[in-house]
N, C-alpha and C positions, 0 to 999 in steps of 0.2 A: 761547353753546352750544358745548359739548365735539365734537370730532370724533367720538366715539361715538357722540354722541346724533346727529348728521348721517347716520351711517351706517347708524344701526336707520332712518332717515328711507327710505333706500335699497332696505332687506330688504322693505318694505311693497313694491313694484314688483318684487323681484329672485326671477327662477327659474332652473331650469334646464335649460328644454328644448334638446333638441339638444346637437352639439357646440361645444366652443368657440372662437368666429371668434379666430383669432390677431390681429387687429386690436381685438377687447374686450380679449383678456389686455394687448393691449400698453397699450391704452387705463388700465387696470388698474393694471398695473405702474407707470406712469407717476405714478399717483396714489399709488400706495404709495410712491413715493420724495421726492415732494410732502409726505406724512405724517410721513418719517422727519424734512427737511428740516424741516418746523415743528418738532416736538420737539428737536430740535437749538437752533433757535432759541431756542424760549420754557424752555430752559436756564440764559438768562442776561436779567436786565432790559433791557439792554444790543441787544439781536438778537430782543427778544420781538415787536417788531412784524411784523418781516420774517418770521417763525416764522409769525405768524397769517396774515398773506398769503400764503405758503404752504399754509399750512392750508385756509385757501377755494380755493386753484386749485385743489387737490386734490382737493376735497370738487365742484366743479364740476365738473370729468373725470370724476368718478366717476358721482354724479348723472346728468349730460347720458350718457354711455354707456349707464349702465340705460335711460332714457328711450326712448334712440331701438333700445335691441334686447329688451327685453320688452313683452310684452301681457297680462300679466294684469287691469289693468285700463285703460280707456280716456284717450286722453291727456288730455281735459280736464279728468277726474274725479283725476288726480294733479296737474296743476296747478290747482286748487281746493284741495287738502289743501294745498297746498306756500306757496298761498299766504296760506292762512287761516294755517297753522302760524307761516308768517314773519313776516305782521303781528300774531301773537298776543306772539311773542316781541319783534320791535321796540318793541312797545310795555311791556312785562314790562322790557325794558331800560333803558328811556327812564324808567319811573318807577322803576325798583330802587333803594333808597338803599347804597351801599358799605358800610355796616353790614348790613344786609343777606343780602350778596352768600352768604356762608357757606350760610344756608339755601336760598338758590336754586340754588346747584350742589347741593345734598343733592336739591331737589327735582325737579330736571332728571335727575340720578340715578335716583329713582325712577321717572320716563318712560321711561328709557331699559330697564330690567327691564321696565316691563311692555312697553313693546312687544315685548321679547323675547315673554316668555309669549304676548302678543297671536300673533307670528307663526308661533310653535311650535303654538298653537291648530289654524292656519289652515292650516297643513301636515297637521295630522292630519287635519283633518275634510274637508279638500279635497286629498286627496294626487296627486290626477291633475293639477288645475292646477297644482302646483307641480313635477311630472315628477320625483315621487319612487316610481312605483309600477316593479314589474318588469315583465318578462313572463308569471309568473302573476298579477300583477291586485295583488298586497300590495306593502307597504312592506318597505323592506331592510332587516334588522334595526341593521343598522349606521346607516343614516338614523335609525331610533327611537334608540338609544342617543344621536346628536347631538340629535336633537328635545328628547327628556327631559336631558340634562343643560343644553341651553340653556332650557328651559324651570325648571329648578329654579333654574341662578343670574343667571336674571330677578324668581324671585319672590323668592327672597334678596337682591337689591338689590332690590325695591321697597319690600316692608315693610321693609329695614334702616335705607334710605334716608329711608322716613316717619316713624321714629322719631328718624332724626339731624336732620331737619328740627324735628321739637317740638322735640327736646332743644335746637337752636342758636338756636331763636325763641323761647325761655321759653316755650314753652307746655307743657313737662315738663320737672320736675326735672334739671340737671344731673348729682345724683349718683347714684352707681351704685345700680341696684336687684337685689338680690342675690336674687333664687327660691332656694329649698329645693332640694336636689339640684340645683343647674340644670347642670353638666358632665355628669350622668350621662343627665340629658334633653336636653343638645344631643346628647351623643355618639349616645343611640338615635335621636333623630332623624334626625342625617346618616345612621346607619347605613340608617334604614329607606328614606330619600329615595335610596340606592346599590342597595338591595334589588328597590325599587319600578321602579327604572329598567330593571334587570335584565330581571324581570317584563313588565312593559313591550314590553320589546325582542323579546322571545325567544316571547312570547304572540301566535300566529295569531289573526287576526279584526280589525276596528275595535268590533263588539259587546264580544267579548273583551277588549279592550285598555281600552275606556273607564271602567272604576274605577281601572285602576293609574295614568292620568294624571289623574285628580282626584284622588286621594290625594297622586300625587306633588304636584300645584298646590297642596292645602291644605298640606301635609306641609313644603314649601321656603317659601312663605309666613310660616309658625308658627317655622320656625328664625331666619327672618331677624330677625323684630319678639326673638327669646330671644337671639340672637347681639348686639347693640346694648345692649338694656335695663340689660346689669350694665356699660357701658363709661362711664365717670364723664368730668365736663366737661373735663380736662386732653388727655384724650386721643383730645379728639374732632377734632383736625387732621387726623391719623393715619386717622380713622375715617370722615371724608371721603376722601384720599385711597385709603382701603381699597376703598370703595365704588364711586369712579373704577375702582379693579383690575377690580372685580368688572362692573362693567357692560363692561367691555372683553370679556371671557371670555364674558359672553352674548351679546354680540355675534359675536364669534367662532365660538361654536358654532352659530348657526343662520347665519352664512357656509358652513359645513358644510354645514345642512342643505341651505340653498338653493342650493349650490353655488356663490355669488358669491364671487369671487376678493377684491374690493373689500373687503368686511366682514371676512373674513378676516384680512387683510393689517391692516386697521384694527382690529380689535378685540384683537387678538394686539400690537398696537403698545402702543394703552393699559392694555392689560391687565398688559401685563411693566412700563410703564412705573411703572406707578401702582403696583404688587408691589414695585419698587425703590425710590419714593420713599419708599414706607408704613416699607421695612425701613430706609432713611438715616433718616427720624423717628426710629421707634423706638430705634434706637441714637444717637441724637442725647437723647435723653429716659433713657435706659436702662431701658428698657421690652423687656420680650421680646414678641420679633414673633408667637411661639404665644401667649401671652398677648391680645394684642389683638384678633387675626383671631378666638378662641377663644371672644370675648365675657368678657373677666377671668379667664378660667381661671389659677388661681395667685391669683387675689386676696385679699387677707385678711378676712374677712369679719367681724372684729370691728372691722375700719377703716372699715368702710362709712358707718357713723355720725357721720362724721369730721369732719363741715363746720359746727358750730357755731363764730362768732368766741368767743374768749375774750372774756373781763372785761378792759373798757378798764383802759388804763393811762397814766399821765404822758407826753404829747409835747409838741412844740414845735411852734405852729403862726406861717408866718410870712407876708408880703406881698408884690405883687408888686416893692413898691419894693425890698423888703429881697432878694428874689432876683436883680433885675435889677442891684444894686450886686456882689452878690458874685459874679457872673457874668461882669460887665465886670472882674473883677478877675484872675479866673482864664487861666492859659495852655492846660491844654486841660479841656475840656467833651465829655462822651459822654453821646449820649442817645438811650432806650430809649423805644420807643413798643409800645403796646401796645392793646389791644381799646375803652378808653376815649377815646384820639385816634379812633379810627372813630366813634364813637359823636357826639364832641363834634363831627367833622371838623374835625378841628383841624390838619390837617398844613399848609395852606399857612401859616398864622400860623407855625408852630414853620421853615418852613423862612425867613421873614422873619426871625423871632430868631436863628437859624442866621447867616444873611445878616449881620444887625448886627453879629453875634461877632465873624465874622471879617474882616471892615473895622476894628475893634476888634483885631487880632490874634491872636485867640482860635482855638486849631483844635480845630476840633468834627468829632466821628466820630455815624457811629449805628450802637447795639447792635441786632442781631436775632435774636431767637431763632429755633429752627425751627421751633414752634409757639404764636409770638405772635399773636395773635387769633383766629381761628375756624376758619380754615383752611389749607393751605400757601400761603406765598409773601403773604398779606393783607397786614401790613405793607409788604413792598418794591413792591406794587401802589399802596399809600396813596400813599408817599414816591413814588413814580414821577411820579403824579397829580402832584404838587406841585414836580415835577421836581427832586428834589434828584440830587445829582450821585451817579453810581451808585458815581465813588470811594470815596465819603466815609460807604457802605452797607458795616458787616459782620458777619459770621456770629456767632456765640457762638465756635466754637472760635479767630478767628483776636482775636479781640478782647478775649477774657476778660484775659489777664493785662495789661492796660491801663490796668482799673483803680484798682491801686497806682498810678501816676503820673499818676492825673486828678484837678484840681481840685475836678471836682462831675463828680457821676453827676444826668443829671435822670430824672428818670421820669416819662411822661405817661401816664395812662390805663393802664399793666403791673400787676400785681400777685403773680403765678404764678411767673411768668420769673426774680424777683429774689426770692424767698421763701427764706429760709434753710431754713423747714424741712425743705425737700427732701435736705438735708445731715445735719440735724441730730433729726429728731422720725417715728423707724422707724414712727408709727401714723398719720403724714400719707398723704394718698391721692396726692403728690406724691414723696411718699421716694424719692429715687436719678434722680430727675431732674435734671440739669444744669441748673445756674444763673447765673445774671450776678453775679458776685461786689462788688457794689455796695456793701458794707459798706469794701471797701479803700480805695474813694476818699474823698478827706478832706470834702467838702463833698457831701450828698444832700438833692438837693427831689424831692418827693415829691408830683405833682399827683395830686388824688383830690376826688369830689365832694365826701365826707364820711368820717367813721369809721368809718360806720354798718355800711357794707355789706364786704363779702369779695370775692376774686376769684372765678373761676366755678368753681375746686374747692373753693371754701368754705371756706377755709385763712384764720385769721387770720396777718398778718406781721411779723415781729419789726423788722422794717427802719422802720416806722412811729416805735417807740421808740426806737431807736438816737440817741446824745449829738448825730452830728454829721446826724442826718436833722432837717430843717426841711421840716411839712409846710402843702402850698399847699393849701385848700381853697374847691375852686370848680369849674366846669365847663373843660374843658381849653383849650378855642379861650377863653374868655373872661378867662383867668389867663392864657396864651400874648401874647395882644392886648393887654393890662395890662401885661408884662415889654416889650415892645416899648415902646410909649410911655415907658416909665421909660427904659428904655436911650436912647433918641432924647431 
């Protein structure tokens, strides 16, 4: 669980009657710098645990403060939520498989939006328990304008969210689905959801008020599921992390409302954070950041059609003997893992082969892209799992020109990452994305279940055919545990 989603945990108990005991802000504060600290940490593999420990002291000071200085509803009856909620998720975790994981932070995402909406609800219809009303009897209008904008980009991450969830769990099409007009029906829509808020705000009454906030709830709703739909599988790491941005900001904004200092602080953290990560992606990708948050705006729309594999062609398919000889021969080995070792879990065998190499003398590095497997950071969470050494983990920019002087490039389960067409083929839905230049290196294996299938943007790849690619054909962990025993 995301510290956003901890914190919309909080807004369900959080109001803001009375003034502020300078002992909650401190309480507060204390917690916000708790938050900065985890961020700081889970920066680097390396400090990521110490970051999450952090993260829960924080989330714990924050929590246990609301606890013991609000009343809006009785203590039992929040710990009963707190604790149905915890053993729902313990156990969500405990069976989650690391392939997986992708769609479960999409779908914790979308929790996190609605309970915005949820709480923005609950502000309106009950403005006196939450001590947003004045001294003549209404809401401030400044309170509405935070209500309604937390309430719109709650329903914008829930539906954005539910559809990045199908999209990462096959149960919808990875590629882009392009509507008719659809920039000029996002655009009116944000437009009218900025309108509505307005309206909204500035509109005496709760009678009065109650159509402009169901139009606003369907209205932010409808953009969210239009904003995702035309965003194609490459660039759905991005579109996770975007998401992340975005539940941060609803979060944030009903800190506002409710006046918690906590959420605030918290939501305003993830939210810039997750806006920086999405923009290092996309410029990692060469992908425009309007572009993506846009829903493809700029996309080409005669590309959309783009993910048929071509007509096989001549390769070379080889064994694991024949890779495990010319592996042991080689002096350095780079190797790129990709959404397919998830799948197979195949990382601890690969760091075993790893392991043999270099008892063998062999130095092996690993490639990582920025957006290899589903979401940020999934690869070096695999390799963590299987503890390879964080040296021996690097980026795309600090590692590409390596592969002129590597032996063999292996590639487990990638396909995207190392696709030339991105370089080479302007009507790929991939063009102008950065890639692991794996054609340089003199020897490529190439693990892949079959021919059959493409990567997730539907991109057949030229790297299959290439003189010096020999490809492994077989499940990843079970070709991995095959070069192992050849080598041994």
């Amino acid at each position: 669980m995301t510290y956003d989603q901890m914190a919309m945990q909080t807004a369900e108990v959080a109001t803001s009657h009375g003034p502020v005991n300078p002992w909650v802000a401190l309480a507060y504060l204390i917690s916000g710098v708790f938050f900065i600290l985890a961020l700081r940490g889970l920066s680097s593999p390396s400090t990521s645990q110490t970051g999450n420990r952090f993260g829960m002291a924080g989330m714990l000071i924050a929590v246990i403060t609301t606890l013991v200085t609000h009343e809006i509803a009785s203590l039992p009856e929040i710990l009963a939520a707190i604790v149905l909620g915890g053993a729902i998720g313990f156990v969500i975790a405990r069976r989650i498989a690391m392939t997986a994981m992708p769609e479960l932070v999409a779908a914790f995402h979308s929790l996190v939006g609605l309970a915005a909406v949820l709480v923005g609800w609950a502000a309106y219809l009950n403005p006196a328990a939450f001590g947003l009303l004045d001294a003549g009897g209404a809401i401030d209008p400044t309170s509405k304008v935070e209500m309604g904008l937390g309430i719109a980009i709650g329903a914008i991450t829930f539906s954005g969210s539910v559809i990045a969830f199908l999209k990462l769990s096959g149960r919808m099409s990875g590629s882009p689905i392009l509507l008719p007009a659809r920039h000029v029906i996002n655009l009116g829509t944000l437009v009218a959801i900025l309108v509505l808020v307005g309206m909204f705000a500035h509109t005496p009454g709760a009678e009065a008020n109650l159509p402009f906030i169901i139009a606003l709830t369907i209205a932010a709703f409808a953009i969210g599921f239009l904003l995702i739909i035309p965003i194609g599988g490459a660039d759905m790491p991005v579109v996770v992390s975007m998401l992340n941005s975005y539940s941060g900001w609803a979060a944030a904004a009903m800190g506002f409302t409710l006046g918690n200092t906590a959420m605030i602080i918290t939501g305003a953290l993830v939210g810039s954070s997750g806006a920086i990560l999405s923009y290092i992606m996309c410029r990692a990708m060469n992908r425009s950041f309007l572009s993506v948050i846009a829903g493809g705006f700029g996309a080409d729309d005669s590309a959309a059609g783009g993910g048929e594999a071509r007509e096989q062609r001549p390769y070379k398919q080889g064994s694991a003997d024949d890779a495990a000889f010319m592996l042991e021969q080689a002096e350095k080995v780079i190797i790129i893992p990709g959404y397919g070792m998830a799948v197979a879990q195949a990382q601890h065998a690969l760091r075993e082969m790893a392991d043999v190499l270099k008892e063998k003398g062999v130095e092996v590095k690993y490639a990582i892209h920025p957006v290899a497997g589903r979401m940020p950071g999934h690869m070096n969470v695999l390799l963590a799992e299987a503890n390879v050494p964080y040296d021996e983990v690097f980026e795309l920019e600090d590692i590409n020109s390596e592969f002129a002087q590597a032996d063999v490039a292996f590639i487990i389960g990638a396909n995207d990452v190392v696709n030339p067409a991105a370089k080479t083929d302007k009507s790929s839905p991939i063009y102008g994305m950065p890639v692991f230049d794996v054609g340089a290196a003199k020897q490529v294996f190439f693990i892949k279940r079959s021919m059959n299938g493409v990567g997730y943007a539907g991109v057949d790849n030229d790297v299959f055919y290439m003189d010096q690619t020999m490809m492994l054909l077989s499940d990843a962990k079970k070709m991995v545990e095959e070069i192992v025993k050849a080598l041994d």
